[in-house]
C-alpha positions in Angstrom: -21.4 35.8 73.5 -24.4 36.7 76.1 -23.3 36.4 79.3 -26.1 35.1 82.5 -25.8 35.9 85.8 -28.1 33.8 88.6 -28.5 34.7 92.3 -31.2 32.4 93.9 -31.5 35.5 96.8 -31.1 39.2 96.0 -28.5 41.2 93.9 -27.4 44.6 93.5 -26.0 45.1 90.0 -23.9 48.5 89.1 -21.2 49.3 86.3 -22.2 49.9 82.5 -23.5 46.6 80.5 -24.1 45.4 77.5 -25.3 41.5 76.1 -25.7 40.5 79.7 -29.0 38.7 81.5 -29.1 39.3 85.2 -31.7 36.4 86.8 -32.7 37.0 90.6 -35.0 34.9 93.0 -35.3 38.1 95.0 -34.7 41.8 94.6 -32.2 43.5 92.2 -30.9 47.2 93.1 -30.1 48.4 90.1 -27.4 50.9 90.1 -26.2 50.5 86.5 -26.5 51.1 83.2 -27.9 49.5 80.3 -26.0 49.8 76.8 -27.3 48.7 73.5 -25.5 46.5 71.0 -22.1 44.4 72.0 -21.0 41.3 70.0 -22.7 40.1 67.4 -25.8 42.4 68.5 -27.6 44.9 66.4 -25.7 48.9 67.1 -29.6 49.7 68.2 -30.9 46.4 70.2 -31.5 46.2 73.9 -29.4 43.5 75.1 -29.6 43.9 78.5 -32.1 41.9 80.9 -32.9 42.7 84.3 -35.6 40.2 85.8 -36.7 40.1 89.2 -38.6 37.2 91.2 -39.3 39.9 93.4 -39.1 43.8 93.0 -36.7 46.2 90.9 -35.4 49.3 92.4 -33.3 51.5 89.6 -31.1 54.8 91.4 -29.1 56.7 89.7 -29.2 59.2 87.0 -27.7 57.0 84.0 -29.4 55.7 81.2 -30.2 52.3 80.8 -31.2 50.4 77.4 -33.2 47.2 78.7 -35.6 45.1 79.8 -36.4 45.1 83.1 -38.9 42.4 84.1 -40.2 42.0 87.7 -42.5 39.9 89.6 -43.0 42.8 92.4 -42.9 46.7 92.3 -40.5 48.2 90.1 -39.6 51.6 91.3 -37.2 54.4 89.8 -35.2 56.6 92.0 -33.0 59.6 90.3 -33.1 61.4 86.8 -32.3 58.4 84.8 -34.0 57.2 81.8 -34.8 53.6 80.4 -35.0 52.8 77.0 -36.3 49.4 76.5 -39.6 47.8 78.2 -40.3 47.8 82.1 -42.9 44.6 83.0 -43.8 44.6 86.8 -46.3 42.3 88.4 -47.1 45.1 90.9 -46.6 48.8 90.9 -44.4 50.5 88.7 -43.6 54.0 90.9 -40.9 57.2 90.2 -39.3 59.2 92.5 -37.8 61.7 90.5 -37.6 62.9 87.1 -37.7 59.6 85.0 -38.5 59.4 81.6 -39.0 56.1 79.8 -38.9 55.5 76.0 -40.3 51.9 74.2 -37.7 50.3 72.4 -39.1 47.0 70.7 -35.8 46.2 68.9 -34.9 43.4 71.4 -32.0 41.0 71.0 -31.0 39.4 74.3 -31.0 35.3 73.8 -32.2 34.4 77.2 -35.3 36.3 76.3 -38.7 33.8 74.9 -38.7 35.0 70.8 -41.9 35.5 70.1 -43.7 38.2 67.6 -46.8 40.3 69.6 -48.4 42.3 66.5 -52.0 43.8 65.9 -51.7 44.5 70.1 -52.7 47.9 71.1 -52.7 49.7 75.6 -56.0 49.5 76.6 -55.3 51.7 79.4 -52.5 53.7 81.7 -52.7 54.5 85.2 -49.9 56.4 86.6 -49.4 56.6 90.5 -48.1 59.4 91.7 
């Protein structure tokens, strides 16, 4: 069964993960990583759920299959990759060689289930 973990102030996660929901009201260091499936979970779903009141900061050079979802920056240190979605409210900036691929199978229960179709980028701005 999913697993949630709350922290009203900042957390630093690390370890490998799957059908978990980590829920902060500040900043997560995330020094993890993400793996699909677990339980009843489809082989290929991101299950794992990072969200941030504040900002995300990812080091390492694992690979994570997620959603990370912050209200502040979310920024990547290391040669890891994400598979998944990244949501920031602010900046979303690399130090390193990060590579990020979209994953829309999603199948983490804490997560709103909701269908976005006939949706298309309408732009990309990368800061360096």
């Amino acid at each position: 069964f999913p697993v949630t973990i709350l922290c009203a102030g900042n957390m630093s996660v690390s370890g490998s993960h799957s059908n978990v929901t980590f829920l902060s009201g500040g900043n997560i260091t995330y020094n993890g990583s993400g793996q699909r499936g677990g339980g009843d979970k489809s082989a290929s779903a991101s299950t794992v759920a990072v969200i941030a009141k504040g900002g995300i900061t990812f080091n390492g050079s694992s690979t994570a299959y997620g959603i990370f979802w912050s209200g502040g920056e979310y920024v990547h240190n290391g040669s890891g990759s994400v598979n998944g979605s990244i949501v920031a409210g602010l900046d979303i900036r690399r130090n390193g060689s990060f590579s990020f691929t979209q994953n829309s199978e999603v199948d983490n229960d804490t997560l709103p289930s909701t269908t976005i179709s006939n949706r298309s980028m309408l732009y990309w701005r990368e800061l360096l």
